[in-house]
PDB file of N, CA, C, O and CB in Angstrom:
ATOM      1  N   UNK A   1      17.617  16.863  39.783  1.00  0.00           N
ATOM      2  CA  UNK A   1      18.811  16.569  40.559  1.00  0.00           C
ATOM      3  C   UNK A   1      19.434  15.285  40.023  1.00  0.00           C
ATOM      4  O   UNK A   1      18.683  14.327  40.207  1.00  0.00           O
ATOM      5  CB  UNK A   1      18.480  16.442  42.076  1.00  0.00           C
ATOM      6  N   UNK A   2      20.595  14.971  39.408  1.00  0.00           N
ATOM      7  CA  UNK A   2      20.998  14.352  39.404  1.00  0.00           C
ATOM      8  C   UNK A   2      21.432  13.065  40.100  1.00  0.00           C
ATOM      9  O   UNK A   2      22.069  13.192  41.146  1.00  0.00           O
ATOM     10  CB  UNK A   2      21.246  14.861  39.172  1.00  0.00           C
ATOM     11  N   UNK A   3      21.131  11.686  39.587  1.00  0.00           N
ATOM     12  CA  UNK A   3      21.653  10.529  40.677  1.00  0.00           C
ATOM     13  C   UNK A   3      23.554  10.457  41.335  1.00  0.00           C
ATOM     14  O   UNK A   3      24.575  10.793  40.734  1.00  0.00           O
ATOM     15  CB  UNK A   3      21.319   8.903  39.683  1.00  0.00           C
ATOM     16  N   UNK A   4      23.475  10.182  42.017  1.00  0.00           N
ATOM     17  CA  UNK A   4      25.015   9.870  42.346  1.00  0.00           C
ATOM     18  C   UNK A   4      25.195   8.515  43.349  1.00  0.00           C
ATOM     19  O   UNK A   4      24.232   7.853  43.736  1.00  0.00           O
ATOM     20  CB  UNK A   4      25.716  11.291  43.172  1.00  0.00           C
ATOM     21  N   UNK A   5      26.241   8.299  43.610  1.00  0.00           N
ATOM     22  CA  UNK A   5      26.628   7.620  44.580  1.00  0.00           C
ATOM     23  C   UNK A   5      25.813   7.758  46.277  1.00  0.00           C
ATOM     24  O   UNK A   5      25.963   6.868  47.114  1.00  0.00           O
ATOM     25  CB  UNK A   5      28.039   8.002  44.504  1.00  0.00           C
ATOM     26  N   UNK A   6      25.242   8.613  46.458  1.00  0.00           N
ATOM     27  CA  UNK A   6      24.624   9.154  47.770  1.00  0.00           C
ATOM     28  C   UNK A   6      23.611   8.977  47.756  1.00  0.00           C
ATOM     29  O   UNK A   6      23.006   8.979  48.828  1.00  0.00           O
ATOM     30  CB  UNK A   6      24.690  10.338  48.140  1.00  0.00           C
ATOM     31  N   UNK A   7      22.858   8.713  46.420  1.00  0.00           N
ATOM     32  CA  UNK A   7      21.373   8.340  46.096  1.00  0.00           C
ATOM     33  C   UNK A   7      21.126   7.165  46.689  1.00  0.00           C
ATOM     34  O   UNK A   7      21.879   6.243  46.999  1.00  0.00           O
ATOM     35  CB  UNK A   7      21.015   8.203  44.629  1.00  0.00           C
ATOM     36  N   UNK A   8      19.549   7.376  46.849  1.00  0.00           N
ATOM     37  CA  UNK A   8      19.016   6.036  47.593  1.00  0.00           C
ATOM     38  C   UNK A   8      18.779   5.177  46.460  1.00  0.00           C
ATOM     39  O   UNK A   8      18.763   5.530  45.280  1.00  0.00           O
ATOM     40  CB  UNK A   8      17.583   6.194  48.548  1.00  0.00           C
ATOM     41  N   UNK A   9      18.491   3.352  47.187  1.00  0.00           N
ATOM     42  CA  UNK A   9      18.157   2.772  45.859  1.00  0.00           C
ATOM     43  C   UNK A   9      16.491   2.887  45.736  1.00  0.00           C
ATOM     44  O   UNK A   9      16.043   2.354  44.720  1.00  0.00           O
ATOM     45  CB  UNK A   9      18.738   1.117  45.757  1.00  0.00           C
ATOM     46  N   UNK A  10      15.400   3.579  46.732  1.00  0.00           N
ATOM     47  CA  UNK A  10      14.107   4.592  46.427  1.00  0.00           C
ATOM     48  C   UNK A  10      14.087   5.618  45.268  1.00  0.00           C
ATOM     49  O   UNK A  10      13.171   5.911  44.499  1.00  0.00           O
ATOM     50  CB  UNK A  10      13.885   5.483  47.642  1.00  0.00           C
ATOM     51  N   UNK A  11      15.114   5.993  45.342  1.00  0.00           N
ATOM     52  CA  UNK A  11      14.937   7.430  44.554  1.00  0.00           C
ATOM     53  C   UNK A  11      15.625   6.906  43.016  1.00  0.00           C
ATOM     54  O   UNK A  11      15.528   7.460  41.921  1.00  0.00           O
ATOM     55  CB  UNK A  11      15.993   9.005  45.461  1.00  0.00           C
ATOM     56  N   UNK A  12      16.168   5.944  43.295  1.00  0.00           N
ATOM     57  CA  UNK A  12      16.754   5.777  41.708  1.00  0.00           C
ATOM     58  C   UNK A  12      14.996   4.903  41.267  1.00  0.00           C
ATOM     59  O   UNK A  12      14.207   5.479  40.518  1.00  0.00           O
ATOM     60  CB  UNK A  12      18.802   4.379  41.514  1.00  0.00           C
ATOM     61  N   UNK A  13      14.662   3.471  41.905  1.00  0.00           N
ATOM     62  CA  UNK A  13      13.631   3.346  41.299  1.00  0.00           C
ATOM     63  C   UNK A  13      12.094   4.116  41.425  1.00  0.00           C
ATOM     64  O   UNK A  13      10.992   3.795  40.979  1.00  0.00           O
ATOM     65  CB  UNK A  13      13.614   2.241  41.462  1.00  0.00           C
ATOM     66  N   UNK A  14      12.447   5.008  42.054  1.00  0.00           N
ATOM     67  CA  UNK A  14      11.214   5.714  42.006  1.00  0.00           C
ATOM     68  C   UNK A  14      10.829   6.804  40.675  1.00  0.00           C
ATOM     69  O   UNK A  14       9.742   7.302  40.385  1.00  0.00           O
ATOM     70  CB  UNK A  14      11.238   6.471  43.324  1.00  0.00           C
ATOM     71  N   UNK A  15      12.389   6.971  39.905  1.00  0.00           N
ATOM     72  CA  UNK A  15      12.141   7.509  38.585  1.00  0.00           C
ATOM     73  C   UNK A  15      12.174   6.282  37.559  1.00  0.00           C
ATOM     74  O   UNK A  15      13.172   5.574  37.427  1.00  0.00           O
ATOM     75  CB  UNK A  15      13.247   8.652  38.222  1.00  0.00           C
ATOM     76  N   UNK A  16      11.087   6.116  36.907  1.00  0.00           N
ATOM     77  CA  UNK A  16      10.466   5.384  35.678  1.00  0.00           C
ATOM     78  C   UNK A  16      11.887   4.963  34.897  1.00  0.00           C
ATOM     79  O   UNK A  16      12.423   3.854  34.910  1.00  0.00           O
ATOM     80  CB  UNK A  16       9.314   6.497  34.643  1.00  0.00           C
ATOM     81  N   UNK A  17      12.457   6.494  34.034  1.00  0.00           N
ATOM     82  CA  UNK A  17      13.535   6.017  33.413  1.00  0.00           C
ATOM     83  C   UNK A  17      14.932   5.540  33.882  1.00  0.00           C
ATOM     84  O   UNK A  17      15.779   4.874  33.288  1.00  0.00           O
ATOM     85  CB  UNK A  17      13.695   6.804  32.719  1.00  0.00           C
ATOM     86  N   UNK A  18      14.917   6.242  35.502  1.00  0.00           N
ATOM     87  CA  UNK A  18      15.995   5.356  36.023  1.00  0.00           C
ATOM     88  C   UNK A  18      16.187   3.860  36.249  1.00  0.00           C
ATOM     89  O   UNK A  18      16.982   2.923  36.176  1.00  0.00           O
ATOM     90  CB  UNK A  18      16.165   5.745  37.038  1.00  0.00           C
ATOM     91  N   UNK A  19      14.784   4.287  36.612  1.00  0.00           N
ATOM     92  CA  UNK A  19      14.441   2.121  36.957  1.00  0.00           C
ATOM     93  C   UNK A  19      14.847   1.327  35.934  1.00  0.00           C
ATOM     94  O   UNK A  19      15.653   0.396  35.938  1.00  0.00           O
ATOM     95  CB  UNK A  19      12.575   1.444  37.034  1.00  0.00           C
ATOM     96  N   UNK A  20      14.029   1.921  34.825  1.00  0.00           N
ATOM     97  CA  UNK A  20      14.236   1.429  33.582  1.00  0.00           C
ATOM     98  C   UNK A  20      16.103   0.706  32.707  1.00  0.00           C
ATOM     99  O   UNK A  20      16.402  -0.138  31.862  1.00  0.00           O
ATOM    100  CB  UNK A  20      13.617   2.788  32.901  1.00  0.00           C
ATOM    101  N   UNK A  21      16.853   1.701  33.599  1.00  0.00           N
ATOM    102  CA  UNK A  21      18.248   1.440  33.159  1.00  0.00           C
ATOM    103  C   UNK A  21      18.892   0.875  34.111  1.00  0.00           C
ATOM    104  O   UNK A  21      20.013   0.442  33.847  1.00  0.00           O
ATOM    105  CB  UNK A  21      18.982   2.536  32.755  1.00  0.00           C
ATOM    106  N   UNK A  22      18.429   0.747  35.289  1.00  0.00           N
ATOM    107  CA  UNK A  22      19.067   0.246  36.501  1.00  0.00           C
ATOM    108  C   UNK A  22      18.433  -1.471  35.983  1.00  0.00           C
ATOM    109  O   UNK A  22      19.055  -2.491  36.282  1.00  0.00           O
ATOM    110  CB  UNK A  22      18.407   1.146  38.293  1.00  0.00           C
ATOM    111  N   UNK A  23      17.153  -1.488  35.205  1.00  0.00           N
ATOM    112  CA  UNK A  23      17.113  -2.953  34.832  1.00  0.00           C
ATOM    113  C   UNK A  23      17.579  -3.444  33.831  1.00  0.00           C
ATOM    114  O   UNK A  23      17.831  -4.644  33.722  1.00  0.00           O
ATOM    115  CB  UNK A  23      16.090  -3.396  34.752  1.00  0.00           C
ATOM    116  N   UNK A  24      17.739  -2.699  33.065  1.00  0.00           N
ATOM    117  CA  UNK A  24      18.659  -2.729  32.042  1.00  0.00           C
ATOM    118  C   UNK A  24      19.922  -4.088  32.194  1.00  0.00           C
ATOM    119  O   UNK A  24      20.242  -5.191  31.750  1.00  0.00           O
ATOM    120  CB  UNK A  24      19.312  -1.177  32.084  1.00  0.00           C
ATOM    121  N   UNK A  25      20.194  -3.305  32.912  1.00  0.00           N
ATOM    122  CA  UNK A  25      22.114  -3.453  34.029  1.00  0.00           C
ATOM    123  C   UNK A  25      21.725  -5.219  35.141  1.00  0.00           C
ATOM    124  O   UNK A  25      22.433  -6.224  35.190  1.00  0.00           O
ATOM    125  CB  UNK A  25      22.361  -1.086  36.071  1.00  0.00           C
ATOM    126  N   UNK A  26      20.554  -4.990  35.764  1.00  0.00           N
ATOM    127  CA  UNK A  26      20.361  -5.705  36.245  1.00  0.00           C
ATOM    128  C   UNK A  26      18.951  -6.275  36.387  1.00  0.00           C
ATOM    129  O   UNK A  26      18.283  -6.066  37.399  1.00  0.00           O
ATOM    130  CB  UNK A  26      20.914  -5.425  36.965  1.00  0.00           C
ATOM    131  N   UNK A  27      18.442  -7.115  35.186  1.00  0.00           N
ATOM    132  CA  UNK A  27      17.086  -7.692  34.839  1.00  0.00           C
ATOM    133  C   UNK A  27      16.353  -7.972  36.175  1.00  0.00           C
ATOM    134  O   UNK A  27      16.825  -8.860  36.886  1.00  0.00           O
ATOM    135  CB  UNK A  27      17.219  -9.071  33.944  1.00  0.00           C
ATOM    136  N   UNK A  28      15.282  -7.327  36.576  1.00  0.00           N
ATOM    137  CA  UNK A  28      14.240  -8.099  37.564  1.00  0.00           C
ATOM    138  C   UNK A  28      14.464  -7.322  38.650  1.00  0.00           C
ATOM    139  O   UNK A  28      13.484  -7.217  39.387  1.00  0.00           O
ATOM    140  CB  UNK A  28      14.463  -9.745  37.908  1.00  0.00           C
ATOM    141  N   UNK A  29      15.644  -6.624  39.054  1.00  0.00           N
ATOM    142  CA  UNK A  29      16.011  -5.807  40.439  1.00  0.00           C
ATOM    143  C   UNK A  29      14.993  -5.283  41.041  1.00  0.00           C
ATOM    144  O   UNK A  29      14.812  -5.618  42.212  1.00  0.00           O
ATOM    145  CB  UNK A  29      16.906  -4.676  40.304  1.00  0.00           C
ATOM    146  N   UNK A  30      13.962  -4.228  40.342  1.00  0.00           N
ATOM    147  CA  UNK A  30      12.532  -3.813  40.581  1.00  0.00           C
ATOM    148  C   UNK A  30      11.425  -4.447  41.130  1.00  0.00           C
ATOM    149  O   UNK A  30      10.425  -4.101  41.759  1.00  0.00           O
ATOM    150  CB  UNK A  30      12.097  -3.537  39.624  1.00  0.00           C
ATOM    151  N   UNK A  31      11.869  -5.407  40.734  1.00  0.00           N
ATOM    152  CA  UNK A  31      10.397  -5.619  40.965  1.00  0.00           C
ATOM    153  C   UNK A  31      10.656  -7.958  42.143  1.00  0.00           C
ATOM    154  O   UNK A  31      10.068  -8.984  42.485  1.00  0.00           O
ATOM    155  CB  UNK A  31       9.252  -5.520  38.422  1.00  0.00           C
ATOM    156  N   UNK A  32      12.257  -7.065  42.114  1.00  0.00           N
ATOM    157  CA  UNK A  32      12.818  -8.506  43.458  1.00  0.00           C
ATOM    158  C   UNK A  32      11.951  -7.954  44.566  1.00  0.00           C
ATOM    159  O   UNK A  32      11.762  -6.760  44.799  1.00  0.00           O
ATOM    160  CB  UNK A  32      14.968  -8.583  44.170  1.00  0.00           C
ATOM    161  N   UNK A  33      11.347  -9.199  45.351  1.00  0.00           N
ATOM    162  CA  UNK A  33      10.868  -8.716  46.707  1.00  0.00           C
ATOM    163  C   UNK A  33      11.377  -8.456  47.917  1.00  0.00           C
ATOM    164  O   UNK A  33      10.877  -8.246  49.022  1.00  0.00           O
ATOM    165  CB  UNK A  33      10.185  -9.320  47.039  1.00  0.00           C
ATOM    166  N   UNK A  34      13.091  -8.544  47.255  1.00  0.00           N
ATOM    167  CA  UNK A  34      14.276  -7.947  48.423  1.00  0.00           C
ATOM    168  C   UNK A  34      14.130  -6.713  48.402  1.00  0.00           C
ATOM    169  O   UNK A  34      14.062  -6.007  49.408  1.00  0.00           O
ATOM    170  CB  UNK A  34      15.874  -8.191  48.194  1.00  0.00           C
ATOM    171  N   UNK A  35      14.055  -6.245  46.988  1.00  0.00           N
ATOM    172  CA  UNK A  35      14.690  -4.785  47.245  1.00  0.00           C
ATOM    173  C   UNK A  35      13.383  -3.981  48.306  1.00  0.00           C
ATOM    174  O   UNK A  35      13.432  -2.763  48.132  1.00  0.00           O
ATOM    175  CB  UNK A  35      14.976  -3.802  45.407  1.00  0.00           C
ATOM    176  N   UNK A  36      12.870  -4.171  48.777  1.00  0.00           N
ATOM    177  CA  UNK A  36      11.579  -2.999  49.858  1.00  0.00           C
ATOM    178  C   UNK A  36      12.959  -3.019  50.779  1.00  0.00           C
ATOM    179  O   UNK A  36      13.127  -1.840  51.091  1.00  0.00           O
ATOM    180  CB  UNK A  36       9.459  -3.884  50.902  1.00  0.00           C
ATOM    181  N   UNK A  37      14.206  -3.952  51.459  1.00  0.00           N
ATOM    182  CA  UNK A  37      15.135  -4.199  52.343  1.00  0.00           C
ATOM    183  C   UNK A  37      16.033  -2.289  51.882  1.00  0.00           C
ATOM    184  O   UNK A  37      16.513  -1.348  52.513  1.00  0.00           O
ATOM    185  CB  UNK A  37      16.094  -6.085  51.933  1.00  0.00           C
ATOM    186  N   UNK A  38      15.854  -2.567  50.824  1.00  0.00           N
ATOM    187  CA  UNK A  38      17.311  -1.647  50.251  1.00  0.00           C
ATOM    188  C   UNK A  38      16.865  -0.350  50.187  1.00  0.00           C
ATOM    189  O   UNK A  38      17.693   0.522  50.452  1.00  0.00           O
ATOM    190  CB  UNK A  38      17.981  -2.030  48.620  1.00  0.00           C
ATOM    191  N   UNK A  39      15.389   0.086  49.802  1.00  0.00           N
ATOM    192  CA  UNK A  39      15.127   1.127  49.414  1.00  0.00           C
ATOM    193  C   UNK A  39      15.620   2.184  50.337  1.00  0.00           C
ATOM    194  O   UNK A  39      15.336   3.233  49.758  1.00  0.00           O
ATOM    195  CB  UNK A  39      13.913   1.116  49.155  1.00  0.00           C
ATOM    196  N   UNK A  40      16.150   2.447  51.355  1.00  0.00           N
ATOM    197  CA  UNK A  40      16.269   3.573  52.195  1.00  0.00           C
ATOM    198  C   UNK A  40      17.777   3.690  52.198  1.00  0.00           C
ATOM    199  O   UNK A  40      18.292   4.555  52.907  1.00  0.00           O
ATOM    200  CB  UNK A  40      15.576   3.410  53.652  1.00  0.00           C
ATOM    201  N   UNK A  41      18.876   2.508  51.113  1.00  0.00           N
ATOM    202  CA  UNK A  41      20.522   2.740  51.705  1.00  0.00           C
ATOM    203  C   UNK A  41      20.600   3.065  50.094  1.00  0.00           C
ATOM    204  O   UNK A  41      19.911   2.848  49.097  1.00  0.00           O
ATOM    205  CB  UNK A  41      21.745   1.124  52.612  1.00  0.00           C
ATOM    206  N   UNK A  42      22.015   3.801  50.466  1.00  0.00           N
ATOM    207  CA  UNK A  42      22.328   4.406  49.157  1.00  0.00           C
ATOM    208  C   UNK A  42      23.632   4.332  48.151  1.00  0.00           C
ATOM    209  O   UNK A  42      24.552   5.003  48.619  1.00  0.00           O
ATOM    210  CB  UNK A  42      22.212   5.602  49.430  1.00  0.00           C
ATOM    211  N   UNK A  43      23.888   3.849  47.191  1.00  0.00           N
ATOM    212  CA  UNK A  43      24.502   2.976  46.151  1.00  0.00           C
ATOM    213  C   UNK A  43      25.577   2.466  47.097  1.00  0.00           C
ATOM    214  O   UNK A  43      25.793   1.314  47.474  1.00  0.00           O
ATOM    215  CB  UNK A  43      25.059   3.745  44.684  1.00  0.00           C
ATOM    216  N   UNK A  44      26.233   3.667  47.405  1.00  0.00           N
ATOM    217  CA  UNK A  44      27.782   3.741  48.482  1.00  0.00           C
ATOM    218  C   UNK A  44      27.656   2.422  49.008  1.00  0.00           C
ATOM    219  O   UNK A  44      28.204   1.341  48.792  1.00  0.00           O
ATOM    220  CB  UNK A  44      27.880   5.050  49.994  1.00  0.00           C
ATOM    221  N   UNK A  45      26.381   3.029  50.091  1.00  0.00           N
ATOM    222  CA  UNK A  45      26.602   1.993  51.148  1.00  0.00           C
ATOM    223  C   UNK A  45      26.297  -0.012  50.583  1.00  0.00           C
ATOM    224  O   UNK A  45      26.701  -0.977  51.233  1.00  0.00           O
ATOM    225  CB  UNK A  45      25.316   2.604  52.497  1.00  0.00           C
ATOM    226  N   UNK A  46      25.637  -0.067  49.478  1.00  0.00           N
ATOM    227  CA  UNK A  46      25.666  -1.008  48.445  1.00  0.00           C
ATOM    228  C   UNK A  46      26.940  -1.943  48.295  1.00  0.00           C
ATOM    229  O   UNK A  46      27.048  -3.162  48.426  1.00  0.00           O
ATOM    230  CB  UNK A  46      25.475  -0.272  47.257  1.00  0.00           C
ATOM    231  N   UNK A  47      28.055  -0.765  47.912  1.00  0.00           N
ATOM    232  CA  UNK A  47      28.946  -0.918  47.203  1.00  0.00           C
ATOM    233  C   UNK A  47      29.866  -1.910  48.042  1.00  0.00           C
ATOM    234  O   UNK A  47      30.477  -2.947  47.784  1.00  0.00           O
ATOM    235  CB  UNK A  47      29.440   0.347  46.779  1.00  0.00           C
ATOM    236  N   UNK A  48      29.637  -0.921  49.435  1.00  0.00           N
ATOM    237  CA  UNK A  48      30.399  -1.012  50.347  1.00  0.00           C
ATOM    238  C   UNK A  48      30.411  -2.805  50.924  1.00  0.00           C
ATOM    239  O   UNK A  48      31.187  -3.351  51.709  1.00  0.00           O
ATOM    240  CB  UNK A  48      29.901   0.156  51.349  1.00  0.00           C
ATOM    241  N   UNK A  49      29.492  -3.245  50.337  1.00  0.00           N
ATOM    242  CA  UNK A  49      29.318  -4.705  50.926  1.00  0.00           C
ATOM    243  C   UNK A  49      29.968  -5.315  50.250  1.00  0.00           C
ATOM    244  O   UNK A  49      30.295  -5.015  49.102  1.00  0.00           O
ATOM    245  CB  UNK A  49      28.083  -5.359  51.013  1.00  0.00           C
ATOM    246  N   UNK A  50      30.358  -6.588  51.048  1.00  0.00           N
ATOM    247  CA  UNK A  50      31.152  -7.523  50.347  1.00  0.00           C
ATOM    248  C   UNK A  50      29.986  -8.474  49.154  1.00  0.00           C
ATOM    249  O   UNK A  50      30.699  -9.366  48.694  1.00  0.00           O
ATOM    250  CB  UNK A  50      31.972  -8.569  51.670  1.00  0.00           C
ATOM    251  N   UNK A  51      29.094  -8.552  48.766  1.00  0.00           N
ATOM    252  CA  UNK A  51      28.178  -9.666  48.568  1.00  0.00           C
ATOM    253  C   UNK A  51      28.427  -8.270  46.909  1.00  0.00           C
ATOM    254  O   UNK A  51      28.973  -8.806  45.945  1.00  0.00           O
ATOM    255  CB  UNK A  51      26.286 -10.140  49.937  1.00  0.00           C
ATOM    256  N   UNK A  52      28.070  -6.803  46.710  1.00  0.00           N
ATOM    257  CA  UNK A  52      28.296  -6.516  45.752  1.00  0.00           C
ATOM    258  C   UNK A  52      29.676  -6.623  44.694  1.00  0.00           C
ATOM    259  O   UNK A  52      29.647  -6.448  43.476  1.00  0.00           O
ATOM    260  CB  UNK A  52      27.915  -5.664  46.025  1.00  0.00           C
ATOM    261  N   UNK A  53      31.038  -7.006  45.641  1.00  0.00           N
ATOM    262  CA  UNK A  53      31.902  -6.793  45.352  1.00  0.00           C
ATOM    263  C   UNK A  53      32.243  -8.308  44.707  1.00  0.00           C
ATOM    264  O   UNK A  53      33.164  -8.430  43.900  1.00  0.00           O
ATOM    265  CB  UNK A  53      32.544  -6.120  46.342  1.00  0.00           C
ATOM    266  N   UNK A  54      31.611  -9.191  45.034  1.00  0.00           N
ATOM    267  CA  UNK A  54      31.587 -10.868  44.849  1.00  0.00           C
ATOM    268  C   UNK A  54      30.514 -10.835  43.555  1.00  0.00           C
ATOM    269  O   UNK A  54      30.516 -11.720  42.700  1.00  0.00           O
ATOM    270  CB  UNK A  54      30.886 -11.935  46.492  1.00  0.00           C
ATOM    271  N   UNK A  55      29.798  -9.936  43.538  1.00  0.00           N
ATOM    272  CA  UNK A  55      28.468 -10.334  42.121  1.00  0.00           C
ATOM    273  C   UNK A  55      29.505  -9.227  41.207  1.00  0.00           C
ATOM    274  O   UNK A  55      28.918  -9.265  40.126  1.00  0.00           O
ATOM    275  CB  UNK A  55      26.026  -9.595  42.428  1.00  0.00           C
ATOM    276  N   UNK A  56      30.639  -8.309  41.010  1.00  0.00           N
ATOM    277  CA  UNK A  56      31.140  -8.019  40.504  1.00  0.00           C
ATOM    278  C   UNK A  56      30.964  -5.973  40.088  1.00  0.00           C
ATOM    279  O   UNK A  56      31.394  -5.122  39.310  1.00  0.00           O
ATOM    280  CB  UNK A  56      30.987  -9.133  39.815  1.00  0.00           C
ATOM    281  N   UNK A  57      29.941  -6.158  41.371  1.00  0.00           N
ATOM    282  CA  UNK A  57      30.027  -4.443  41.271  1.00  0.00           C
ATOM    283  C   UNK A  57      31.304  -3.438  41.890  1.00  0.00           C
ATOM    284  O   UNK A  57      31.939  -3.668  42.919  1.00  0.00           O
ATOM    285  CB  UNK A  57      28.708  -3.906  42.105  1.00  0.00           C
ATOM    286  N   UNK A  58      31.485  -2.274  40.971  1.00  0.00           N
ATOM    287  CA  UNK A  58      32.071  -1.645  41.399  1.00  0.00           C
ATOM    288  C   UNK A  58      31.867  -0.364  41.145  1.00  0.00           C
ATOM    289  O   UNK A  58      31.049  -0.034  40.285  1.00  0.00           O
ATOM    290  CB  UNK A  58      32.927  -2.017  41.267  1.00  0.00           C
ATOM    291  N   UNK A  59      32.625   0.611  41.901  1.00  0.00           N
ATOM    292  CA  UNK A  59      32.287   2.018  41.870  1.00  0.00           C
ATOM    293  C   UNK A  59      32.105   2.689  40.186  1.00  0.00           C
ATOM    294  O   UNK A  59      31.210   3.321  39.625  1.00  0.00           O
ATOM    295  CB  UNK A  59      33.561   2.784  42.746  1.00  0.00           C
ATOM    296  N   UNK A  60      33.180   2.277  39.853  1.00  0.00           N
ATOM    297  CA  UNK A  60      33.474   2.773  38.416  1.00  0.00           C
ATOM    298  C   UNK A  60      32.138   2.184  37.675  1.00  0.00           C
ATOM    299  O   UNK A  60      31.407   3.004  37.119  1.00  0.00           O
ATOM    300  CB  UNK A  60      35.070   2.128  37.715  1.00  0.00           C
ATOM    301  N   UNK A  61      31.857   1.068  37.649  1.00  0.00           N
ATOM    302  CA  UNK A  61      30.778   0.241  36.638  1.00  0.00           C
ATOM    303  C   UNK A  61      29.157   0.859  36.870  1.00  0.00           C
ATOM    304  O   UNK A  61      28.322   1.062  35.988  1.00  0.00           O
ATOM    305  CB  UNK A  61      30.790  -1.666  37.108  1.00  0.00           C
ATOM    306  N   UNK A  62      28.968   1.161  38.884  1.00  0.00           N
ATOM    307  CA  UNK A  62      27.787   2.215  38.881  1.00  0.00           C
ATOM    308  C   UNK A  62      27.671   3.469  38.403  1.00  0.00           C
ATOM    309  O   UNK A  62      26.780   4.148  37.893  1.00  0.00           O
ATOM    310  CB  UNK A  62      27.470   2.465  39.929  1.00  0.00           C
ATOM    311  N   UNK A  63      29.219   3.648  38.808  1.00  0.00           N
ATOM    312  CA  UNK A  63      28.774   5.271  38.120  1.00  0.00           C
ATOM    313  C   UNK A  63      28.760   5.252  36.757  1.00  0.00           C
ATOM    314  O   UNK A  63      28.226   6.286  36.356  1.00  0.00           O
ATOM    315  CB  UNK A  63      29.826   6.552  38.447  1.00  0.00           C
ATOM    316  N   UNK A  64      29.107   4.540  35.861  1.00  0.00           N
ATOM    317  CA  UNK A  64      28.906   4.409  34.391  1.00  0.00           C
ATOM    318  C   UNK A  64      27.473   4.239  33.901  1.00  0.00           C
ATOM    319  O   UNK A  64      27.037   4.691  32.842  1.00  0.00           O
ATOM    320  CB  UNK A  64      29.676   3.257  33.910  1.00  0.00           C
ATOM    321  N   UNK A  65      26.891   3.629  34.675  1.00  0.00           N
ATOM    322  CA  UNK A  65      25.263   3.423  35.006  1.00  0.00           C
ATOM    323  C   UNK A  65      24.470   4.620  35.529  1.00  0.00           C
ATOM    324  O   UNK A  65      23.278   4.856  35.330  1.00  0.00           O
ATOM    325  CB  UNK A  65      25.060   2.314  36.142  1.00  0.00           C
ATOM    326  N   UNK A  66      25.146   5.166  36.068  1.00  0.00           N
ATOM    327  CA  UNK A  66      24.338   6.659  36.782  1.00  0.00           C
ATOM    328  C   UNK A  66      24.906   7.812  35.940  1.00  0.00           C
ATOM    329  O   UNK A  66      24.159   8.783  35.818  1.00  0.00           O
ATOM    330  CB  UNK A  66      24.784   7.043  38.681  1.00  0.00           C
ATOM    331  N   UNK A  67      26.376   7.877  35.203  1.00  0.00           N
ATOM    332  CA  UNK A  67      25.732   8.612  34.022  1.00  0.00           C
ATOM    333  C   UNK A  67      24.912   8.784  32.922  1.00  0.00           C
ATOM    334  O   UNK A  67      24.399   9.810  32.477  1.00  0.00           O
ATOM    335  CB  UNK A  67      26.162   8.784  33.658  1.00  0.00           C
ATOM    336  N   UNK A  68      24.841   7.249  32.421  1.00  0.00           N
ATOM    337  CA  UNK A  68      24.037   7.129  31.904  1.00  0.00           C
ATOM    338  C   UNK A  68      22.358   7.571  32.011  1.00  0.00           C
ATOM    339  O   UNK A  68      21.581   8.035  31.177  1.00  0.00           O
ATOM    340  CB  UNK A  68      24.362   6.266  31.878  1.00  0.00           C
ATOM    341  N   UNK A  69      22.216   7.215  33.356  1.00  0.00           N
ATOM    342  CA  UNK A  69      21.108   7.858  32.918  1.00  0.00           C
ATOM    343  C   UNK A  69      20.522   9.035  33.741  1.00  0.00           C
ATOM    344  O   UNK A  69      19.363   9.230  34.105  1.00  0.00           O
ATOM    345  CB  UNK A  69      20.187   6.907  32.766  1.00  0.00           C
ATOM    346  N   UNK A  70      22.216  10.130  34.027  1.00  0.00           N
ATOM    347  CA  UNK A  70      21.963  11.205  34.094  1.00  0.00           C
ATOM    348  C   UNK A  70      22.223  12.204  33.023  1.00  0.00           C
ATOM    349  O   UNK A  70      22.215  13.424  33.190  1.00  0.00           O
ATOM    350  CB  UNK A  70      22.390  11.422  35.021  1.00  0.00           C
ATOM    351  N   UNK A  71      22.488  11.489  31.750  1.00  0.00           N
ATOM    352  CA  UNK A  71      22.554  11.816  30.866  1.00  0.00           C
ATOM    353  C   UNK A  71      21.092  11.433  29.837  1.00  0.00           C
ATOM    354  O   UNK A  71      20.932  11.745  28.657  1.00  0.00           O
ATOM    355  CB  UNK A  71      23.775  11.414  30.656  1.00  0.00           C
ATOM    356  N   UNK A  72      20.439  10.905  30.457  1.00  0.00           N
ATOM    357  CA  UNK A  72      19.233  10.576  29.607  1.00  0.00           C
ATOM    358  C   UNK A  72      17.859  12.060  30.309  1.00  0.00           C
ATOM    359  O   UNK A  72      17.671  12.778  31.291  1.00  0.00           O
ATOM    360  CB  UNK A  72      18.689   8.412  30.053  1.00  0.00           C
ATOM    361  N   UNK A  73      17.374  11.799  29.203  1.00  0.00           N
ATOM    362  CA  UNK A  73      16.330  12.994  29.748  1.00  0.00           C
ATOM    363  C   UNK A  73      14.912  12.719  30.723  1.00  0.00           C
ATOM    364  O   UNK A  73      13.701  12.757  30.502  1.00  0.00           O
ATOM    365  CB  UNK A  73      15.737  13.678  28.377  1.00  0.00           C
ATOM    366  N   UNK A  74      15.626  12.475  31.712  1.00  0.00           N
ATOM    367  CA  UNK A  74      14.763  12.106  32.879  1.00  0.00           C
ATOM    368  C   UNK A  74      13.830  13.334  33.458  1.00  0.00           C
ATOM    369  O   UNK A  74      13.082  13.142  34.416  1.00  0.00           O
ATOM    370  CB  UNK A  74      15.737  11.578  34.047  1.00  0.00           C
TER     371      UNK A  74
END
């Protein structure tokens, strides 16, 4: 199944090579002792915060990240 926008941030690091590119993008995210907070909300609702929109995320820049590595052979 492919990641998307609706995905949790569990299910993205719970695949090896997703994790892997989600650290890529953002060094250390995995293995922050915030993220256990995040694991159950999903990119959207991420997005949707002001604190992502201030560190410079945006819809377009995740999903460039989630093709990526729904384009990788996960």
């Amino acid at each position: 199944m492919p990641f998307t926008l609706d995905s949790t941030v569990g299910e993205i690091l719970g695949n090896p090579k997703a994790r892997d590119a989600m650290d890529k993008y953002a060094p250390g995210l995995s293995s922050n002792p915030m993220i256990g907070m995040a694991k159950n909300w999903t990119i959207r609702n991420i997005l949707a915060m002001p604190q992502a929109k201030a560190a410079g995320l945006s819809v377009e820049k995740v999903q460039q990240v989630l093709d990526e590595i729904n384009a990788s052979d996960l």
